[in-house]
MIDO-874480 format. One record per residue (C-alpha): x, y, z; residue number from 0. Coordinates in Angstrom, 1 decimal. Layout:
BEGIN
{x:X; y:Y; z:Z; resi:NUM}
...
//
This chain:
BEGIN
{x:0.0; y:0.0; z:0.0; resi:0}
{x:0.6; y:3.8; z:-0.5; resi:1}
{x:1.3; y:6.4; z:2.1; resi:2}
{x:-1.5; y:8.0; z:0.6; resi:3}
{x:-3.5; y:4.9; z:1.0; resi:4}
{x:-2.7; y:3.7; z:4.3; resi:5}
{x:-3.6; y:7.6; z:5.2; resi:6}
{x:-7.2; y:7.3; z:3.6; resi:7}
{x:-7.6; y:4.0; z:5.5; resi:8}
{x:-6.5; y:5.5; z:9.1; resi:9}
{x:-9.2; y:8.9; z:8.0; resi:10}
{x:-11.8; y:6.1; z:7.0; resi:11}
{x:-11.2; y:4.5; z:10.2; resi:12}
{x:-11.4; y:7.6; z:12.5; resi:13}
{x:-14.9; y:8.3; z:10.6; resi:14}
{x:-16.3; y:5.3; z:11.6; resi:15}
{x:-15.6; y:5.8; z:15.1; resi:16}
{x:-16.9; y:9.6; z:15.1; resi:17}
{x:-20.2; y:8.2; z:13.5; resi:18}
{x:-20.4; y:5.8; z:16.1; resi:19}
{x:-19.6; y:8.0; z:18.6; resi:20}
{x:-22.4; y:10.8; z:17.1; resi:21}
{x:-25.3; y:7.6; z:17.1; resi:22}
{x:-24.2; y:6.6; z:20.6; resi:23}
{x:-24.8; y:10.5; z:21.6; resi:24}
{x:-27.8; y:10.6; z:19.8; resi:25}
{x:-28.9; y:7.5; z:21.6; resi:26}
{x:-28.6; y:9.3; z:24.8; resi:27}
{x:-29.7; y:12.6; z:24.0; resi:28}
{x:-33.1; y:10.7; z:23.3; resi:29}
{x:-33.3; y:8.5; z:26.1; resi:30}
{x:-32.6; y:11.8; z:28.5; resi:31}
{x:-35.4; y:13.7; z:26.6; resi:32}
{x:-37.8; y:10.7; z:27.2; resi:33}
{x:-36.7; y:10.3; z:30.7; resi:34}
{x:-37.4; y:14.0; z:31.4; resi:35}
{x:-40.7; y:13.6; z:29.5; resi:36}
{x:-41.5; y:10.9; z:32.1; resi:37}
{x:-40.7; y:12.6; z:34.9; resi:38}
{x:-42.7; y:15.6; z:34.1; resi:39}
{x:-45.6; y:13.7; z:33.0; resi:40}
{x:-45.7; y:12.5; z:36.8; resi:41}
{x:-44.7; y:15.6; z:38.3; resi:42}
{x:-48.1; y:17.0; z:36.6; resi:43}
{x:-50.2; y:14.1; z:37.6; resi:44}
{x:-48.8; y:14.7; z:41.7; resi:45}
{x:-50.0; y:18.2; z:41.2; resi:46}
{x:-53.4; y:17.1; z:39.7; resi:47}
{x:-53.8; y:14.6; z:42.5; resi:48}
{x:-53.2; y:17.7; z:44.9; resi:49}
{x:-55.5; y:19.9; z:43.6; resi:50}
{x:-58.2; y:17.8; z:43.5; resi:51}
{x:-57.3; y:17.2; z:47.2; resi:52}
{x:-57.2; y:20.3; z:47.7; resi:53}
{x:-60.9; y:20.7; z:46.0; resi:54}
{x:-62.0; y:17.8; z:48.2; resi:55}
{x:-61.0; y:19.7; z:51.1; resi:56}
{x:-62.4; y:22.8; z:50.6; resi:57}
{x:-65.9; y:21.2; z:49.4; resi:58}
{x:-65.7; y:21.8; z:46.1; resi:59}
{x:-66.0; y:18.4; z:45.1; resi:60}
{x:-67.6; y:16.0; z:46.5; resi:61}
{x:-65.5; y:13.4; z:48.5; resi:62}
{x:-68.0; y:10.8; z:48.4; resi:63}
{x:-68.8; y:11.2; z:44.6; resi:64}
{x:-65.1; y:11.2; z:44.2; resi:65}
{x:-64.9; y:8.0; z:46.1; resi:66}
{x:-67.0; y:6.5; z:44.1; resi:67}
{x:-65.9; y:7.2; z:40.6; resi:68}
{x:-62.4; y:6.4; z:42.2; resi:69}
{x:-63.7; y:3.0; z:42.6; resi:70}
{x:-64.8; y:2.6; z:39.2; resi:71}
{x:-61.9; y:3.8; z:37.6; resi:72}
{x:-59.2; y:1.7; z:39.5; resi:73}
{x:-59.0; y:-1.9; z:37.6; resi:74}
{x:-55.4; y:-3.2; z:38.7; resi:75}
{x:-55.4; y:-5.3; z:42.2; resi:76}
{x:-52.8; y:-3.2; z:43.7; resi:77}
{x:-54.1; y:0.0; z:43.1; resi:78}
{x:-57.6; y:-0.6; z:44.5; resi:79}
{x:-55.7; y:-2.3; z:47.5; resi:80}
{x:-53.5; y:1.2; z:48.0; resi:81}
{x:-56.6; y:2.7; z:48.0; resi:82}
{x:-58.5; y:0.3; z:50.9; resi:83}
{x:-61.1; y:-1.2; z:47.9; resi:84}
{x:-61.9; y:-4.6; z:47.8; resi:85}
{x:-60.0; y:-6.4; z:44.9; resi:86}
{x:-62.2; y:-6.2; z:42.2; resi:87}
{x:-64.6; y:-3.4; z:40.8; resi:88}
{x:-68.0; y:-3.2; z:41.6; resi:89}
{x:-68.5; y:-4.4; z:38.0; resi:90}
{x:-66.8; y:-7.5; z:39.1; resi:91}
{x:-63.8; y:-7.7; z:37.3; resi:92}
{x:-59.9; y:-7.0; z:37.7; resi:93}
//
């Protein structure tokens, strides 16, 4: 081989790794944007929850109504159990 050859092959070389480098970057850039997007998602559903708290204590809602469309609306064992609702939906399914 060439100098000029074996210079192309060590350039051709170093590309590949940048371009892997750039998709491996990319790769994390995305999952850190759909981490955050998680995390905000839940921040806002906390807040929601407090509000309507909130609302609950101050009368605007109705706790009892709210306890019952709760009840309806929970499907998954553990989540009617964290809420002190027997295991399966007044409908009488999981």
């Amino acid at each position: 081989m060439s100098a000029i050859t074996d210079r192309i092959a060590v350039i051709d070389g170093k590309m590949e790794k940048l371009k892997s480098q750039r998709l491996a970057l990319a790769q994390k850039e995305k999952a850190l944007a759909s981490r955050r997007s998680r995390k905000n998602e839940t921040r806002k559903k906390i807040l929601r929850g407090a509000a309507v708290l909130e609302m609950i204590e101050k009368g605007s809602i109705d706790a009892e109504k709210f306890h019952a469309f709760l009840d309806g609306f929970l499907t998954r064992k553990s989540d009617r159990q964290l809420f002190g609702f027997d295991a399966e939906t007044k409908a009488g399914k999981k």
